[in-house]
C-alpha positions in Angstrom: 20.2 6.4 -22.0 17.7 4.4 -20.1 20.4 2.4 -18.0 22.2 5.5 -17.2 19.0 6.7 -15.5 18.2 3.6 -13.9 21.8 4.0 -12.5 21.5 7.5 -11.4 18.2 6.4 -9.9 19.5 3.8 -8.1 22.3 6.0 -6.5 19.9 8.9 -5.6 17.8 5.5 -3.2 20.6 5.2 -1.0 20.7 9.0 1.0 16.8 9.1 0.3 16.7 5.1 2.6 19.2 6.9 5.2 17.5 9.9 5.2 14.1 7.9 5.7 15.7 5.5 8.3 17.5 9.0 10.5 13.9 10.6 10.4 11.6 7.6 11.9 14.5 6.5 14.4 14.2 9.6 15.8 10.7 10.0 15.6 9.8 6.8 16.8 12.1 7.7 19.9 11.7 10.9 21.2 8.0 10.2 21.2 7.1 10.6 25.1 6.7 6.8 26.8 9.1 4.1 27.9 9.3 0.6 26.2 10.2 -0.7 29.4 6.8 -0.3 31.2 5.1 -1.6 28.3 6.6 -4.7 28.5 6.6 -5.3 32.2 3.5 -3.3 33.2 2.8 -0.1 34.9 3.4 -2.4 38.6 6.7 -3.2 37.6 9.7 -2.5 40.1 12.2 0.2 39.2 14.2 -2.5 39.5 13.2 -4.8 37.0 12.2 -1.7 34.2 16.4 -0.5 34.9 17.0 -4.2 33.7 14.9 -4.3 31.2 16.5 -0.8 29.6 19.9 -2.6 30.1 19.0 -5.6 28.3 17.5 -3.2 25.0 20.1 -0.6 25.2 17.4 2.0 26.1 20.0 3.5 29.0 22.1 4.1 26.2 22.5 7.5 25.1 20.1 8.4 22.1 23.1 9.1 19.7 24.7 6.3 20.9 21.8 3.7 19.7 21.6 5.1 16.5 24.6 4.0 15.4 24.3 0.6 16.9 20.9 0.2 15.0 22.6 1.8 11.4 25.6 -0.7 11.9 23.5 -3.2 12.4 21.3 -2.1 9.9 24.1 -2.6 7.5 24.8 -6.3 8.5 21.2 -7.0 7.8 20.4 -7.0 11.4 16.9 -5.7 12.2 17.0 -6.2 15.8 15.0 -8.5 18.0 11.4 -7.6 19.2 10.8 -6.6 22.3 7.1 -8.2 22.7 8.1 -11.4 20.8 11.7 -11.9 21.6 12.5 -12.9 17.7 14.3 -11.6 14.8 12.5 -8.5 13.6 13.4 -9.3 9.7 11.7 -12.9 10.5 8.3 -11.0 11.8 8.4 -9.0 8.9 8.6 -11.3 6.2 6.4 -13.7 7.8 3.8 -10.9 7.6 4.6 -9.3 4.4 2.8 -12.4 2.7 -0.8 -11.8 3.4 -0.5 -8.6 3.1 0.6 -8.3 -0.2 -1.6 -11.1 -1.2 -4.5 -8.9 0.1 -3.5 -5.4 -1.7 -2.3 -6.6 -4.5 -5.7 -8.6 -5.0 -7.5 -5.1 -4.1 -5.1 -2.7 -6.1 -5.3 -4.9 -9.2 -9.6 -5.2 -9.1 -9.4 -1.5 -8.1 -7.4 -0.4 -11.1 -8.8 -2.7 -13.7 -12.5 -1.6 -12.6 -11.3 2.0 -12.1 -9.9 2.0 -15.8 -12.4 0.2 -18.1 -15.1 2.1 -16.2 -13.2 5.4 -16.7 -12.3 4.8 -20.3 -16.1 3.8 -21.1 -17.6 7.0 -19.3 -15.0 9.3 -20.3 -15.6 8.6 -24.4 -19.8 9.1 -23.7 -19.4 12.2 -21.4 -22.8 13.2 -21.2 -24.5 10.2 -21.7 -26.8 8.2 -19.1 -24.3 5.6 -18.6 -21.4 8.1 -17.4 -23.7 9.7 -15.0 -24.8 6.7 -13.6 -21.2 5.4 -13.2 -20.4 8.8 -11.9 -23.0 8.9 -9.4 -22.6 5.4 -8.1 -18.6 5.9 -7.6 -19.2 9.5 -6.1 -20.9 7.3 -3.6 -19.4 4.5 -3.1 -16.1 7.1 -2.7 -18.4 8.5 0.0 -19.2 6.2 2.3 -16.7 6.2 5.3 -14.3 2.4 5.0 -14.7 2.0 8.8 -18.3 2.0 8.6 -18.6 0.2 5.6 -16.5 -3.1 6.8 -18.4 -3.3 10.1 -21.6 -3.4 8.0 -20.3 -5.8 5.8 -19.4 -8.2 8.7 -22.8 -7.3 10.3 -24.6 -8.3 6.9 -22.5 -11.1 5.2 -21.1 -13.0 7.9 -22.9 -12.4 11.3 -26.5 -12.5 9.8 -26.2 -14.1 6.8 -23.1 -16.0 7.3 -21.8 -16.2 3.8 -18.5 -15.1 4.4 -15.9 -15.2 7.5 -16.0 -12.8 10.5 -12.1 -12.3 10.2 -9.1 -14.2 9.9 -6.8 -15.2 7.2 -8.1 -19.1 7.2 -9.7 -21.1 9.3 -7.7 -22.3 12.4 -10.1 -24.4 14.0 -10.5 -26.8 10.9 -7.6 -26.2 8.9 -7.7 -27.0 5.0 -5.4 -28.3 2.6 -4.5 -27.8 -0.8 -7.8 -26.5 -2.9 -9.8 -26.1 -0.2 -7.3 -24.1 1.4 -7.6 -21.7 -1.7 -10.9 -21.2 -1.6 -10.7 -21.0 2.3 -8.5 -17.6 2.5 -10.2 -16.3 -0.7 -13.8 -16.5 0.9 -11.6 -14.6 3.9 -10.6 -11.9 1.5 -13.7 -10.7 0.2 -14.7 -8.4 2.6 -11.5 -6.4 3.3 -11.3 -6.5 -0.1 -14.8 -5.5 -0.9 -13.7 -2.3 1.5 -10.7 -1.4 -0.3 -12.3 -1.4 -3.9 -15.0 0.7 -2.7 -12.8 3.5 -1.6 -9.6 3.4 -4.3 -11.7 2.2 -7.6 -13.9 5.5 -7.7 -10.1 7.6 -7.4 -9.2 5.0 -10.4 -12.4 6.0 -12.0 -12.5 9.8 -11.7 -9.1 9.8 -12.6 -9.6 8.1 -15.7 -12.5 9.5 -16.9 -11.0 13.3 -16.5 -7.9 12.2 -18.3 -9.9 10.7 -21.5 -12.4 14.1 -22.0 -9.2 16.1 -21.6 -7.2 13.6 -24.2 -10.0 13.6 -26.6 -9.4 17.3 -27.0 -5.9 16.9 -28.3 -5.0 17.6 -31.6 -3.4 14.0 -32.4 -7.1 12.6 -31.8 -8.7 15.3 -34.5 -6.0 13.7 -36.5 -6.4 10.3 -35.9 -10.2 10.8 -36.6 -9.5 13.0 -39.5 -8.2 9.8 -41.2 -10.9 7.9 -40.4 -10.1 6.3 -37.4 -13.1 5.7 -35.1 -14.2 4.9 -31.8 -12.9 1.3 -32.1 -10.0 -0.6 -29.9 -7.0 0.5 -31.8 -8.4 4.0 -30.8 -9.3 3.3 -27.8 -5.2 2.2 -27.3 -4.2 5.1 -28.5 -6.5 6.6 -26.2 -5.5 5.1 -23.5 -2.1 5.3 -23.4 -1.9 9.0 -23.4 -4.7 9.1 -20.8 -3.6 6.8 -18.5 -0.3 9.0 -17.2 -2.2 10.8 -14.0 -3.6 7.2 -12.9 -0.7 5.6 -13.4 1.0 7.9 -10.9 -2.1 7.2 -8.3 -1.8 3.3 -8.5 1.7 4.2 -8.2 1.1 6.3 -5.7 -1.4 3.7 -4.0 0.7 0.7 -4.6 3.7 2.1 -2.4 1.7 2.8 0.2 -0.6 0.2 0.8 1.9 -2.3 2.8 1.2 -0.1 6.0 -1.8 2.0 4.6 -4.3 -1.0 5.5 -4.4 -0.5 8.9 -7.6 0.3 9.7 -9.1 -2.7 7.7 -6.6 -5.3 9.0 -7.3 -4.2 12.3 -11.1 -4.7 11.7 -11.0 -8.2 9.7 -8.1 -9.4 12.1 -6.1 -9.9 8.6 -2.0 -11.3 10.1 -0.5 -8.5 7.8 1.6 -5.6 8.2 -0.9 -3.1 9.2 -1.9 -5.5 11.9 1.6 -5.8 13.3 1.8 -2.2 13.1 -0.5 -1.7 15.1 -0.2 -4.1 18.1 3.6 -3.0 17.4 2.8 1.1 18.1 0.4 -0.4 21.0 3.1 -1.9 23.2 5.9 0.3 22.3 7.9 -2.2 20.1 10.4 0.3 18.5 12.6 -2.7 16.7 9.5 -3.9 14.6 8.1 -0.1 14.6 11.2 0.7 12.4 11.6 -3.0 10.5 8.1 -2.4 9.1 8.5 1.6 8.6 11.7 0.2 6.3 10.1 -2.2 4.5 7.1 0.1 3.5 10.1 2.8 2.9 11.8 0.7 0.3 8.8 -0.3 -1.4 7.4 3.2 -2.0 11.1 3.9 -3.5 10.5 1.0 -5.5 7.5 1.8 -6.8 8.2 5.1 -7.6 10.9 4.1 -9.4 9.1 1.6 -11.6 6.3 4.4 -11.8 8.8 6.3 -13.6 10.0 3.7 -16.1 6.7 3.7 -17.2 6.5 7.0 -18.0 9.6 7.2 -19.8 7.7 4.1 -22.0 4.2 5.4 -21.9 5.0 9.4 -23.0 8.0 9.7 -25.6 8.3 13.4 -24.7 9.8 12.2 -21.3 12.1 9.8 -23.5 13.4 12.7 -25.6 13.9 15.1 -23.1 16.1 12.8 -21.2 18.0 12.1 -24.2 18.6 15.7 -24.7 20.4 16.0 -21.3 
């Protein structure tokens, strides 16, 4: 029953990509603005800007270039940039990289903090340690991230200089081989510092409401009714019917957070995707626009999809029902 699902999944990701694709082609352009003059300047000559929309295919008609970009879409063609002059699938995956390297670092501290925080508070409700927790994330969740990563660079690495301004690695003096390790991970603690501070109290909260409500259910009077305590096999058992509403967040967070970084790429000068997103929707570069609005598409498809494996594994209820139809 599970690989029929999967297949019937996989089916329903095709019209939902297309669909996706249709929708930001179009938004992307009819927005007001002309590619043309961001390349060659507001002086340029009419001359040269009626070149330059020959040479993209922007005095094509709008219909017309959609179906040029879906064909070649299909023929793994991303285009060429119009800033760089390269293969847009080559800019993207040459950027993908550090990205994922730095939110999959944040989401997994984020989630394991949010979670073994969440569990501990939620089985002592009431107690001094879950209101301190609570406290301490309500502020954390608080504080705006912009705000927060200037401080940090004005703290940790223009007073005190204990970590890099921005940057992936250093360029001046490039490392190799451990030093280059610790190089980009001394790079990475700020941004990521940023990140955890804002997701791991949704992790937390999250968590912690889901346990109080789960220790309410009747298979935890019955668990406890045969003597089971407060130890780790009840804690799994705990767990796993708890986690289901945070396991759709990190889902949630995970599919997202390819292009959801902006702001703190932007500020840390991090080569990712939310960096090339950003100089991309500065100068107008609609190829690169869409190869990174595809990429993040697909992975929030994927992500979903996994997200729903899990709860096929995690809540036998979903399991059943499925087999039932």
């Amino acid at each position: 029953m599970l690989r029929k699902y999967l297949v019937t999944r996989l089916l329903q990701i095709i019209p939902v990509l297309f669909a996706i694709v249709t929708i930001e082609f179009l938004i992307i352009h009819l927005v007001p603005g002309d590619p043309a003059i961001a390349i060659a300047g507001p002086t340029a000559s009419q001359a040269f800007l009626d070149r330059a929309h020959r040479e993209f295919g922007l005095d094509r008609p709008l219909i017309e270039q959609y179906f040029i970009y879906i064909f070649n879409l299909l023929h793994g063609n991303l285009g060429s940039s119009y800033q760089q002059h390269r293969p847009v699938l080559d800019i993207v995956v040459e950027r993908l990289g550090p990205t994922l390297l730095l939110m999959l670092t944040a989401w997994f501290v984020s989630l394991g903090l949010g979670i073994l925080l969440g569990t501990k508070a939620g089985m002592k409700k009431g107690s001094f340690m879950d209101r301190a927790v609570s406290l301490s994330a309500l502020t954390l969740y608080s504080i705006p991230v912009f705000w927060l990563a200037l401080m940090l660079v004005e703290a940790f690495a223009l007073r005190l200089r204990i970590f890099p301004i921005s940057g992936m690695m250093n360029t001046v003096y490039p490392q190799q081989g451990l030093a280059l390790v610790v190089d980009v991970a001394s790079h990475m603690v700020l941004p990521i510092a940023c990140m955890v501070t804002f997701y791991m109290p949704q992790f937390y909260q999250l968590t912690r409401s889901s346990v109080i409500d789960t220790l309410d259910e009747d298979f935890v009077t019955t668990l406890r009714a045969t003597g089971l305590g407060k130890t780790s096999v009840f804690s799994r058992y705990l767990l796993k019917n708890a986690s289901l509403p945070t396991v759709t967040l990190a889902g949630l967070w995970l599919g997202y957070s390819l292009t959801g970084a902006v702001l703190i790429e932007v500020i840390f000068a991090w080569p990712g995707l939310g960096r090339l997103l950003f100089d991309s929707a500065t100068t107008r570069d609609y190829p690169v626009l869409l190869g990174v609005f595809l990429v993040a598409s697909i992975m929030v498809v994927v992500v979903a999809l996994i997200t729903d494996i899990l709860y096929v594994y995690l809540d036998p209820r979903m399991r059943y029902g499925r087999e039932q139809i």
